[in-house]
PDB file of N, CA, C and O in Angstrom, chain B, residues numbered from 101:
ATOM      1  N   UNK B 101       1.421 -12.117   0.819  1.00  0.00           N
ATOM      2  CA  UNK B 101       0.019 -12.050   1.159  1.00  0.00           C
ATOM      3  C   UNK B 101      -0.801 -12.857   0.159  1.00  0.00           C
ATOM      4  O   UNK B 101      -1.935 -13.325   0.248  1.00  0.00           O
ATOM      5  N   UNK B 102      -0.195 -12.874  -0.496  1.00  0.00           N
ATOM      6  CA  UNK B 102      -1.244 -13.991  -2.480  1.00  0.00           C
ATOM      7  C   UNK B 102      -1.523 -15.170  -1.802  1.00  0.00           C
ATOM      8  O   UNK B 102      -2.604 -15.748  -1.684  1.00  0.00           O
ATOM      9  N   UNK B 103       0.181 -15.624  -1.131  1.00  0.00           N
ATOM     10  CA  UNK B 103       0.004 -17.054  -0.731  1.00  0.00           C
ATOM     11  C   UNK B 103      -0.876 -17.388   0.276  1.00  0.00           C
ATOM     12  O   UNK B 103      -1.619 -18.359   0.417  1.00  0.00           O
ATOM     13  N   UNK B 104      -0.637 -16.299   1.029  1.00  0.00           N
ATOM     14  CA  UNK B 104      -2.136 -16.698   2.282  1.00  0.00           C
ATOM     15  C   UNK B 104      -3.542 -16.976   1.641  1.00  0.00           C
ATOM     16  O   UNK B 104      -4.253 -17.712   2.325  1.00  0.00           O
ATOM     17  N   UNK B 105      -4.095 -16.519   0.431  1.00  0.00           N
ATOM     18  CA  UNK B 105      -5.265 -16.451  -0.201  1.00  0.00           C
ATOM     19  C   UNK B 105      -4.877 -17.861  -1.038  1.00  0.00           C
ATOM     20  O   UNK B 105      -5.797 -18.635  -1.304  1.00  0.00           O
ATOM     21  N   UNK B 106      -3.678 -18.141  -1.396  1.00  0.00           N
ATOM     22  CA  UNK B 106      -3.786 -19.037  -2.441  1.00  0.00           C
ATOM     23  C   UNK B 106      -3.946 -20.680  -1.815  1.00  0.00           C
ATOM     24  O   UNK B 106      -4.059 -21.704  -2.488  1.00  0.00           O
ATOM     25  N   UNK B 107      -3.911 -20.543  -0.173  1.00  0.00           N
ATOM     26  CA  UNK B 107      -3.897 -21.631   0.542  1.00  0.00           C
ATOM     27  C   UNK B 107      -5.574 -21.744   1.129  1.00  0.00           C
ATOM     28  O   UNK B 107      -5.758 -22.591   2.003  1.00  0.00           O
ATOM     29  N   UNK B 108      -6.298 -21.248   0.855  1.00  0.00           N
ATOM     30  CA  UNK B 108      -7.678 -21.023   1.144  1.00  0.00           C
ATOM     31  C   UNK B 108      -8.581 -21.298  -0.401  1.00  0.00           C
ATOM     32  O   UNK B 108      -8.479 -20.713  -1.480  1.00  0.00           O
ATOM     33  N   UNK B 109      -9.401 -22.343  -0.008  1.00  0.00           N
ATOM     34  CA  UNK B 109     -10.257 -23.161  -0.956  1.00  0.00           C
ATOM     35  C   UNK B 109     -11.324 -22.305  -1.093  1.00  0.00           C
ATOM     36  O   UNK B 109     -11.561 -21.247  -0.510  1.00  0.00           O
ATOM     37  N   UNK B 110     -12.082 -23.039  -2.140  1.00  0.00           N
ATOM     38  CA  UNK B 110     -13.940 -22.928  -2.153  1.00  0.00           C
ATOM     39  C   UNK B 110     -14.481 -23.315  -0.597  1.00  0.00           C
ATOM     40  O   UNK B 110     -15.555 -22.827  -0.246  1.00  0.00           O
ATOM     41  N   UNK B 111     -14.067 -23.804  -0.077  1.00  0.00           N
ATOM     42  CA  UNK B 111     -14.662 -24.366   0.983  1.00  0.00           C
ATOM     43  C   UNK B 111     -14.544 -23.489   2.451  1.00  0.00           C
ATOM     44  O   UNK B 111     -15.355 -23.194   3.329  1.00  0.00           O
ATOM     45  N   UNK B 112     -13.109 -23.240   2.235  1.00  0.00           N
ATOM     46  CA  UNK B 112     -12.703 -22.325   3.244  1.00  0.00           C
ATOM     47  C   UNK B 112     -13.645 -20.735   3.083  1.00  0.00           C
ATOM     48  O   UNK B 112     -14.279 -19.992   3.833  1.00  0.00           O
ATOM     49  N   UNK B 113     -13.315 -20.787   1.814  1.00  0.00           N
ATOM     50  CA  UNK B 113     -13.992 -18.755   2.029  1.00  0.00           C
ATOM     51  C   UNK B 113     -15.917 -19.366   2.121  1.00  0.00           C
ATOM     52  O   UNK B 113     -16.767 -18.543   2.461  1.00  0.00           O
ATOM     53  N   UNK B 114     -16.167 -20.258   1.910  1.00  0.00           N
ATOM     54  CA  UNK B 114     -17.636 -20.512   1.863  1.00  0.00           C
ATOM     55  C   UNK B 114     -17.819 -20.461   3.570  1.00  0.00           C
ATOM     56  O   UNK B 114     -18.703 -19.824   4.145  1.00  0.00           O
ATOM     57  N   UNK B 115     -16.950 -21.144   4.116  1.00  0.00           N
ATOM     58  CA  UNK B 115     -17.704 -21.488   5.744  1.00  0.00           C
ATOM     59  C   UNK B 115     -17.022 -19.943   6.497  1.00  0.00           C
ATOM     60  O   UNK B 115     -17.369 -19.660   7.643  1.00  0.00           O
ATOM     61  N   UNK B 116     -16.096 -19.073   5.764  1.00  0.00           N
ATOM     62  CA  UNK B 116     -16.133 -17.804   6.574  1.00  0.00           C
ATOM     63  C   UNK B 116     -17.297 -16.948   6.428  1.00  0.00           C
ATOM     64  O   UNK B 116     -17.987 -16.341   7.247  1.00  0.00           O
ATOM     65  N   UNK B 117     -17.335 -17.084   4.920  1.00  0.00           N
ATOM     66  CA  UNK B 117     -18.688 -16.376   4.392  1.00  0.00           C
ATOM     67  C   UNK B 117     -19.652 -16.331   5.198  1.00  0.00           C
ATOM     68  O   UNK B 117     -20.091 -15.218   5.489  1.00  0.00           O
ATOM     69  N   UNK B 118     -20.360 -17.742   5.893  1.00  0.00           N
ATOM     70  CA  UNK B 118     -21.426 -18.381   6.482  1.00  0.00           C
ATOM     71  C   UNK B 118     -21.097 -17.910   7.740  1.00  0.00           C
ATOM     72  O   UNK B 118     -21.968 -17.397   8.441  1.00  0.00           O
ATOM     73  N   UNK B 119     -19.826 -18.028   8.161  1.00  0.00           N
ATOM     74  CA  UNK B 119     -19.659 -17.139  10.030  1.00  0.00           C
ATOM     75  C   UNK B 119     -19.968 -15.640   9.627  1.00  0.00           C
ATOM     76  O   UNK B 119     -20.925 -15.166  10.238  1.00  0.00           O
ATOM     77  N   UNK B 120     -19.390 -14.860   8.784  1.00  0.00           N
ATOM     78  CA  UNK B 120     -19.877 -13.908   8.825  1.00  0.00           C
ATOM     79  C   UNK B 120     -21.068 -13.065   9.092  1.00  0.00           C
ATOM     80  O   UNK B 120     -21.275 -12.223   9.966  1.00  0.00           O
ATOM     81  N   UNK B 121     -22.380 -13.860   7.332  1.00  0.00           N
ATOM     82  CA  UNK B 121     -23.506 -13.750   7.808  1.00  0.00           C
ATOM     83  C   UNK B 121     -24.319 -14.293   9.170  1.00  0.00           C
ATOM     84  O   UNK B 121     -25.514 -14.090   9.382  1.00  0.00           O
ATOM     85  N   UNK B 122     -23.501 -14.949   9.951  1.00  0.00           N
ATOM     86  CA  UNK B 122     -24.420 -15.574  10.901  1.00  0.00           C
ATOM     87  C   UNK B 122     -23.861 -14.275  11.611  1.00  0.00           C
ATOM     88  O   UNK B 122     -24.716 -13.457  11.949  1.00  0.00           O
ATOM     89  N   UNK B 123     -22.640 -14.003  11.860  1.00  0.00           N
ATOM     90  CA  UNK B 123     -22.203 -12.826  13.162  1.00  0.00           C
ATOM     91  C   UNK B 123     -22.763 -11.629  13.102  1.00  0.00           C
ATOM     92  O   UNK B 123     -22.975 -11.031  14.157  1.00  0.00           O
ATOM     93  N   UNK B 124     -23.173 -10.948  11.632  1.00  0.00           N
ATOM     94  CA  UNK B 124     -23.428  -9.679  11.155  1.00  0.00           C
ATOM     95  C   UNK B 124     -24.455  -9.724  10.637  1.00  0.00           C
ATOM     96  O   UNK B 124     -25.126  -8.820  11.136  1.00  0.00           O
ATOM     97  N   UNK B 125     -25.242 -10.447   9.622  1.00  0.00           N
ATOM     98  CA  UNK B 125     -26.588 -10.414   9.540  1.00  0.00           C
ATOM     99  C   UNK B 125     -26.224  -9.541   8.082  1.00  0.00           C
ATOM    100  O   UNK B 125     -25.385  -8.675   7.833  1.00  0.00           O
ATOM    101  N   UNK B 126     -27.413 -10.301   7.161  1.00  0.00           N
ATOM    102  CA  UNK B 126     -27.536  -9.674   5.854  1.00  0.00           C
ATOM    103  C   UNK B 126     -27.274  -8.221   5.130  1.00  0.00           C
ATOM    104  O   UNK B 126     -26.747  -7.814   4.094  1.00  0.00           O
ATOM    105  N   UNK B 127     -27.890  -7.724   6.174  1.00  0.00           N
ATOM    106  CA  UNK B 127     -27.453  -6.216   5.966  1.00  0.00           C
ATOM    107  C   UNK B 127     -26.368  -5.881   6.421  1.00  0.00           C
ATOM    108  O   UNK B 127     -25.716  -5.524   5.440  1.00  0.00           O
ATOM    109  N   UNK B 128     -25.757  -5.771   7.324  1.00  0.00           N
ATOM    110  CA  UNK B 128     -24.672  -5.629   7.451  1.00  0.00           C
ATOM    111  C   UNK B 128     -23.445  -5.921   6.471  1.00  0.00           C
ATOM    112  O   UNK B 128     -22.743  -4.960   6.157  1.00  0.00           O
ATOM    113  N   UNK B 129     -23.207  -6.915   6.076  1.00  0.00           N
ATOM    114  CA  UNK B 129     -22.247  -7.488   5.218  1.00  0.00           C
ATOM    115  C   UNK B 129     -21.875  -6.330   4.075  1.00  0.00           C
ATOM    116  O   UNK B 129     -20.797  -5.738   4.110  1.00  0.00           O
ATOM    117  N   UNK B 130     -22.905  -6.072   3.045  1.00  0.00           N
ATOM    118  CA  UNK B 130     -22.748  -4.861   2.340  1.00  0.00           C
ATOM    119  C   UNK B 130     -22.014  -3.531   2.590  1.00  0.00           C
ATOM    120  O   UNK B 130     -21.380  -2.969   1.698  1.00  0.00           O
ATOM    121  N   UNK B 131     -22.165  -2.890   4.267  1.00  0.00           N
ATOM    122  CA  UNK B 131     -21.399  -2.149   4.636  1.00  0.00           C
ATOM    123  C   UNK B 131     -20.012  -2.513   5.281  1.00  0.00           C
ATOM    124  O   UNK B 131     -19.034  -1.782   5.439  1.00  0.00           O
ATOM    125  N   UNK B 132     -20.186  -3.843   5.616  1.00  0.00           N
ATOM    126  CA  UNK B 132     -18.479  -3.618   6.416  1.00  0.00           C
ATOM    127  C   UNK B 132     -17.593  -4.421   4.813  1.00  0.00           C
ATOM    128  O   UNK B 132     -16.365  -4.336   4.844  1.00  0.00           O
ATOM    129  N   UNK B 133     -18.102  -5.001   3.774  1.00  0.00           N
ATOM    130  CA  UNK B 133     -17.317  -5.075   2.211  1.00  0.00           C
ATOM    131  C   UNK B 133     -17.147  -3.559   2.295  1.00  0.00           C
ATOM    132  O   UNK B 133     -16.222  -3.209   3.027  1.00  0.00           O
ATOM    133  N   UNK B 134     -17.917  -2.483   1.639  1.00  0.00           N
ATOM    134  CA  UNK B 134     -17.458  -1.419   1.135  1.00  0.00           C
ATOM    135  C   UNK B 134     -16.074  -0.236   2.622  1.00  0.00           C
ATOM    136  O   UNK B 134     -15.221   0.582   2.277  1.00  0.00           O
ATOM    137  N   UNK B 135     -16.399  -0.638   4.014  1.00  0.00           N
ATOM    138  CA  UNK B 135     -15.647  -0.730   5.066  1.00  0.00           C
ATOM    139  C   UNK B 135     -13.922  -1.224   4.208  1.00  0.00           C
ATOM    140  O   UNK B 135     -13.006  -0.585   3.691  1.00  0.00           O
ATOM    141  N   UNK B 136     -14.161  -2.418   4.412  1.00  0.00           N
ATOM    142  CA  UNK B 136     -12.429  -3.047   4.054  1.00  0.00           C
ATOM    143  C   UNK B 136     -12.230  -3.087   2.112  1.00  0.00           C
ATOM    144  O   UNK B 136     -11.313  -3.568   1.446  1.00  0.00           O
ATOM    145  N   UNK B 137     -13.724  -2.246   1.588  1.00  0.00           N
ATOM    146  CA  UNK B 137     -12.628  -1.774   0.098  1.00  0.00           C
ATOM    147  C   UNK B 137     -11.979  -0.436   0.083  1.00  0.00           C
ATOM    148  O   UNK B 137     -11.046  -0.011  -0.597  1.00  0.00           O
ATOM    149  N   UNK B 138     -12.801   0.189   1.121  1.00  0.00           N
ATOM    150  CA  UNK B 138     -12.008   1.775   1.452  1.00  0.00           C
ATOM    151  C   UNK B 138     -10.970   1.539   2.173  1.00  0.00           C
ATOM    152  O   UNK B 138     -10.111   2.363   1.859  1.00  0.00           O
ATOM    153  N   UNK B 139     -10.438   0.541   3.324  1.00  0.00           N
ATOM    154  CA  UNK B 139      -9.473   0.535   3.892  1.00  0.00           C
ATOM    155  C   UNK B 139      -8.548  -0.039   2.716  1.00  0.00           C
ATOM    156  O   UNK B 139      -7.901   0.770   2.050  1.00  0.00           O
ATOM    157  N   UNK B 140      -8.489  -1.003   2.521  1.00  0.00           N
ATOM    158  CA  UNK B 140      -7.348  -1.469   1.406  1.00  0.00           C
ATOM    159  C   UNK B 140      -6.970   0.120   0.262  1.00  0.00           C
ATOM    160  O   UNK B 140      -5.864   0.483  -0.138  1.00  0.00           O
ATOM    161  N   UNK B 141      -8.162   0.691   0.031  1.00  0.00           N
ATOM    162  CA  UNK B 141      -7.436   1.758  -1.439  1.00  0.00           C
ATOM    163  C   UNK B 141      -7.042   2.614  -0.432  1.00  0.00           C
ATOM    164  O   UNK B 141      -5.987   3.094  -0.848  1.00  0.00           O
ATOM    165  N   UNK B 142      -7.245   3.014   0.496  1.00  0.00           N
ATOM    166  CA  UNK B 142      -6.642   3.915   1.405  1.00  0.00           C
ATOM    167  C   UNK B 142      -4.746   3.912   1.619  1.00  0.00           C
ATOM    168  O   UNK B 142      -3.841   4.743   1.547  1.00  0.00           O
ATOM    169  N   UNK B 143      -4.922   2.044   1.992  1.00  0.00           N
ATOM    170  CA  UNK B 143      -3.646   1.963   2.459  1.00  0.00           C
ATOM    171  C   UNK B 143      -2.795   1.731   1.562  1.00  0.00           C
ATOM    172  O   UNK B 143      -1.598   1.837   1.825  1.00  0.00           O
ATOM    173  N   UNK B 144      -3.313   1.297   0.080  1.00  0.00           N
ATOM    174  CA  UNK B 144      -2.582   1.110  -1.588  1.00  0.00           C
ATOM    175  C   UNK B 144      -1.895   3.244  -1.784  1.00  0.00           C
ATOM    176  O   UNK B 144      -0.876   3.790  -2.207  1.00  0.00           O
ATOM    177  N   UNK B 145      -2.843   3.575  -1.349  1.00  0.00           N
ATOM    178  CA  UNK B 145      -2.452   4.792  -1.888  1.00  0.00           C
ATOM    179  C   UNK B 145      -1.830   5.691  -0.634  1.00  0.00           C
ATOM    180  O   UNK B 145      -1.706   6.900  -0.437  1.00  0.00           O
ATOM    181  N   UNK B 146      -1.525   4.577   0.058  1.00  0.00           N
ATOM    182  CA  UNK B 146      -0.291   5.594   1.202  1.00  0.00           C
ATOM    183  C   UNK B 146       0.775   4.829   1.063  1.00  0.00           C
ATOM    184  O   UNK B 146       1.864   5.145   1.540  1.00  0.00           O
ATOM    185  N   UNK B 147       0.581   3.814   0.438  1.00  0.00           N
ATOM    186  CA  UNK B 147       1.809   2.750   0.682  1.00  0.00           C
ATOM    187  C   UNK B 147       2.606   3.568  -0.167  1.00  0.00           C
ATOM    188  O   UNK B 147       3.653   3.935   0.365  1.00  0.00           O
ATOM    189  N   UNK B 148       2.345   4.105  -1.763  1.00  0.00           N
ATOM    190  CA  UNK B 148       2.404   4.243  -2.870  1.00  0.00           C
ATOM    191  C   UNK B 148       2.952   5.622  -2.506  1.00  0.00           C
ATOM    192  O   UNK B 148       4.043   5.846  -3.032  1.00  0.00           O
ATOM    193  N   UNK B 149       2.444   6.656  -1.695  1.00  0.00           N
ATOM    194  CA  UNK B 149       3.204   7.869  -1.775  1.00  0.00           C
ATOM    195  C   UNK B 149       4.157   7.698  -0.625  1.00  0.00           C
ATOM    196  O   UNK B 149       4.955   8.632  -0.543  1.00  0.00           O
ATOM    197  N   UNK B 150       4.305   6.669   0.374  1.00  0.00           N
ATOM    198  CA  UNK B 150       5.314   6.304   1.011  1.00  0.00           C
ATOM    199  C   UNK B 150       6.690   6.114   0.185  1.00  0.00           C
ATOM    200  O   UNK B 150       7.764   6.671   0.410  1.00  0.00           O
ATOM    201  N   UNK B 151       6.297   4.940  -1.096  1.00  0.00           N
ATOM    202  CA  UNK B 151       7.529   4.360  -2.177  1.00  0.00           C
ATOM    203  C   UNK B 151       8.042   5.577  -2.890  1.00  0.00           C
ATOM    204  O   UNK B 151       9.194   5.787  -3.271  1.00  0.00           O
ATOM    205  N   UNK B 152       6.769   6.496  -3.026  1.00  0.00           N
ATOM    206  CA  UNK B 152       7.142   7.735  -4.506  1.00  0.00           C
ATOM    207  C   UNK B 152       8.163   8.948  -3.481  1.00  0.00           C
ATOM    208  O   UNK B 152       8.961   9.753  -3.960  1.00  0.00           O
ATOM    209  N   UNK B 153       7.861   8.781  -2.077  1.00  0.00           N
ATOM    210  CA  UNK B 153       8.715   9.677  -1.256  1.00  0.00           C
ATOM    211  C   UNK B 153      10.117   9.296  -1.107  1.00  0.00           C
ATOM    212  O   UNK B 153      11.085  10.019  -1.344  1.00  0.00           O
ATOM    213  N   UNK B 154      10.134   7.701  -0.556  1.00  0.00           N
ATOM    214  CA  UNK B 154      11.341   7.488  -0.550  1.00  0.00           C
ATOM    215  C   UNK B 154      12.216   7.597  -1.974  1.00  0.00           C
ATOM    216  O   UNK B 154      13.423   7.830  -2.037  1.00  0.00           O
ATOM    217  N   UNK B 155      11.292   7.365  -3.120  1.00  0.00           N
ATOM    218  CA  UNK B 155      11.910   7.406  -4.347  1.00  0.00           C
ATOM    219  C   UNK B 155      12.604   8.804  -4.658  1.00  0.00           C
ATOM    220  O   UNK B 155      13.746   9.051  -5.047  1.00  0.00           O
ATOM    221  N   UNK B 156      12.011   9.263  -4.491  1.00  0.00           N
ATOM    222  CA  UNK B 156      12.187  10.965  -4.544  1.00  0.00           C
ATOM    223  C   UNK B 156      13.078  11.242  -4.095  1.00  0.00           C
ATOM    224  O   UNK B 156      13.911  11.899  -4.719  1.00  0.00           O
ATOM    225  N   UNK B 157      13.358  10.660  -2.202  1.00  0.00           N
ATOM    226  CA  UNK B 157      14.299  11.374  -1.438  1.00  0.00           C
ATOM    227  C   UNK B 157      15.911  10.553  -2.273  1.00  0.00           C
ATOM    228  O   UNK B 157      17.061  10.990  -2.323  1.00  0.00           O
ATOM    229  N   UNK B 158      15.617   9.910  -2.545  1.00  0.00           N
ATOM    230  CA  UNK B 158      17.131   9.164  -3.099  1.00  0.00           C
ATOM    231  C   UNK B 158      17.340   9.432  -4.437  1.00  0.00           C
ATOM    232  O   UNK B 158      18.509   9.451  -4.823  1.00  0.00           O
ATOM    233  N   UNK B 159      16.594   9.608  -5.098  1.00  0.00           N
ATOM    234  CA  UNK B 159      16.748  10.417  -6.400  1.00  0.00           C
ATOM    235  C   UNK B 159      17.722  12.140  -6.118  1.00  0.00           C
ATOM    236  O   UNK B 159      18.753  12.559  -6.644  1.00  0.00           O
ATOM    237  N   UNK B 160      16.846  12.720  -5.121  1.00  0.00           N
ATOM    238  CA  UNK B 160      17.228  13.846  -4.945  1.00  0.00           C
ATOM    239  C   UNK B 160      18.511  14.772  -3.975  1.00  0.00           C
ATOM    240  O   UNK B 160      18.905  15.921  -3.778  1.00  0.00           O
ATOM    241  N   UNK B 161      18.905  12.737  -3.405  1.00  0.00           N
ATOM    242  CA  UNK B 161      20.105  13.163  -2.876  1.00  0.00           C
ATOM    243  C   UNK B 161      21.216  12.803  -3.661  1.00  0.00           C
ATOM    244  O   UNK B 161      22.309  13.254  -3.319  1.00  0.00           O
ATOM    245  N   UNK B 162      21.123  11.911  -4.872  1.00  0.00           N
ATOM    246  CA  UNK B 162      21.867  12.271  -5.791  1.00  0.00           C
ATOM    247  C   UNK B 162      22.117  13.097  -6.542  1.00  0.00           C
ATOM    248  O   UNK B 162      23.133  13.200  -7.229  1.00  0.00           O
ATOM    249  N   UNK B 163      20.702  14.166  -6.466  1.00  0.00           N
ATOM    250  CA  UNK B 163      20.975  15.339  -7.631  1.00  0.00           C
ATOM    251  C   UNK B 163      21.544  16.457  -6.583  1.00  0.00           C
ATOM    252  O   UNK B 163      21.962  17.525  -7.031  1.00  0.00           O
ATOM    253  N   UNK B 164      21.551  16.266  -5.565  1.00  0.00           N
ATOM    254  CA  UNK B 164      22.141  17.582  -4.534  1.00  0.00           C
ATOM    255  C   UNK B 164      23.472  17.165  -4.339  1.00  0.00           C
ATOM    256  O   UNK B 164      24.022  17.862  -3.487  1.00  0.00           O
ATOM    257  N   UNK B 165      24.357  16.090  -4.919  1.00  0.00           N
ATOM    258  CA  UNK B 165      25.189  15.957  -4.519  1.00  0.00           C
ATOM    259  C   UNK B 165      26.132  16.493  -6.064  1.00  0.00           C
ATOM    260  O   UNK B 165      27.235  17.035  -6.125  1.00  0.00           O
ATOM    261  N   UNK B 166      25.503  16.220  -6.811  1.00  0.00           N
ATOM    262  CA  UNK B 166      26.401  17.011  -8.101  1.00  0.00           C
ATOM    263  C   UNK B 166      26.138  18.284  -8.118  1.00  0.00           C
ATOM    264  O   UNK B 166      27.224  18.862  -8.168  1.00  0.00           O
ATOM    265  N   UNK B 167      25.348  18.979  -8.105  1.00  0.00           N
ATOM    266  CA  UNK B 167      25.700  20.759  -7.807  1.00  0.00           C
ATOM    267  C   UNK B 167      26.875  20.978  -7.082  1.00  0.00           C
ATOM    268  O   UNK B 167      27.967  21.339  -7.521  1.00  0.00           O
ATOM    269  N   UNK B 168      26.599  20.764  -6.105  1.00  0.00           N
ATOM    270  CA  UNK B 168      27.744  20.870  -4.935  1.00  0.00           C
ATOM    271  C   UNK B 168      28.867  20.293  -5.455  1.00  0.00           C
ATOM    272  O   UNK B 168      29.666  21.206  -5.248  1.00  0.00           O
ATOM    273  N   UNK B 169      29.408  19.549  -5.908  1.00  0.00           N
ATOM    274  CA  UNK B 169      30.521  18.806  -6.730  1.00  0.00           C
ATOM    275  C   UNK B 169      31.137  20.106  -7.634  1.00  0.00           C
ATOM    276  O   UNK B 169      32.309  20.481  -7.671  1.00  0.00           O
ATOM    277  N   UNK B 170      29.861  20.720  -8.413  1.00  0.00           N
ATOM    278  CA  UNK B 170      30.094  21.657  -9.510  1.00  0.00           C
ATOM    279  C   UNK B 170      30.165  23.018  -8.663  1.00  0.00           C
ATOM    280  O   UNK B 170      30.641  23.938  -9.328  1.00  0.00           O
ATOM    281  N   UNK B 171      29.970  23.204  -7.957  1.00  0.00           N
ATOM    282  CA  UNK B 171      30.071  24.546  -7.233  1.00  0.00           C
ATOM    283  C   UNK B 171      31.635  24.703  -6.785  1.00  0.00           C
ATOM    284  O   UNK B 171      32.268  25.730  -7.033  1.00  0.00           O
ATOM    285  N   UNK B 172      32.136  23.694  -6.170  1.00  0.00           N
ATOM    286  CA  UNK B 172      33.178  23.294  -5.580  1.00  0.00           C
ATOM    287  C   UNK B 172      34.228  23.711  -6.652  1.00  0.00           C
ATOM    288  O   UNK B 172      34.901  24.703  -6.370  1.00  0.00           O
ATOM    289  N   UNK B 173      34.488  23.029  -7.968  1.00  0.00           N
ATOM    290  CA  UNK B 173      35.364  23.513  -9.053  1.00  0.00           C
ATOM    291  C   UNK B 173      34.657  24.496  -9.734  1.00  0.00           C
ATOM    292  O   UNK B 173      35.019  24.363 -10.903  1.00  0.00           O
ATOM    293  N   UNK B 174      33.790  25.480  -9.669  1.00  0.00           N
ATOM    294  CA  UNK B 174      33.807  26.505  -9.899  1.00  0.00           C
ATOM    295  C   UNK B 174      34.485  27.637  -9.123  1.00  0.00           C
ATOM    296  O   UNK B 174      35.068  28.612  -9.597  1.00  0.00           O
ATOM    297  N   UNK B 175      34.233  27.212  -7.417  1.00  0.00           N
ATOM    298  CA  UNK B 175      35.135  28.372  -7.013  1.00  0.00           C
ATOM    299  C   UNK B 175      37.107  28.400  -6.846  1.00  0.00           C
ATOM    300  O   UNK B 175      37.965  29.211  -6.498  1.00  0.00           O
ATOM    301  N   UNK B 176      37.043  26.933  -7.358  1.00  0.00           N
ATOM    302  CA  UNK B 176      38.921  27.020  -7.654  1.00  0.00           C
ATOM    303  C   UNK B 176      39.138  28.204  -8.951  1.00  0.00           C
ATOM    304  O   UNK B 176      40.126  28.937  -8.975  1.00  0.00           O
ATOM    305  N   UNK B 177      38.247  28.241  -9.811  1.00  0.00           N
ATOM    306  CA  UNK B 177      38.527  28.769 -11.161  1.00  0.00           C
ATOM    307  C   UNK B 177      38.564  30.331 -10.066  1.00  0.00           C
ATOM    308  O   UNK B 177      38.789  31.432 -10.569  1.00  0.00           O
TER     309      UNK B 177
END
């Protein structure tokens, strides 16, 4: 996604800028920015407990798999 931004000039974000205000009008602009800064931290912080879940679940199927290992030669004894 960097590279998509990193292929876009001064020139480029200037003439979206300029469609914008022409489509939405001065006032507007202010609310639909704070619009797509709540969507982006929204989706940073689901992405993020998406990674910390899967992290978790694979962490924790390694730790369920050694109990059970140890349970196993406990009941030979």
């Amino acid at each position: 996604m960097l590279a998509l931004f990193q292929s876009f000039g001064l020139p480029e974000l200037g003439v979206i800028l300029l469609i914008a205000l022409i489509i939405f009008g001065p006032a507007q602009l202010p609310k639909i920015g704070r619009s797509v800064g709540k969507a982006i931290r929204e989706f940073r912080a689901s992405s993020q407990e998406v990674s910390k879940a899967i992290q978790e679940g694979i962490e924790g199927t390694d730790e369920e798999e050694g109990p059970k290992k140890r349970k196993s030669s406990d009941d030979e004894d």
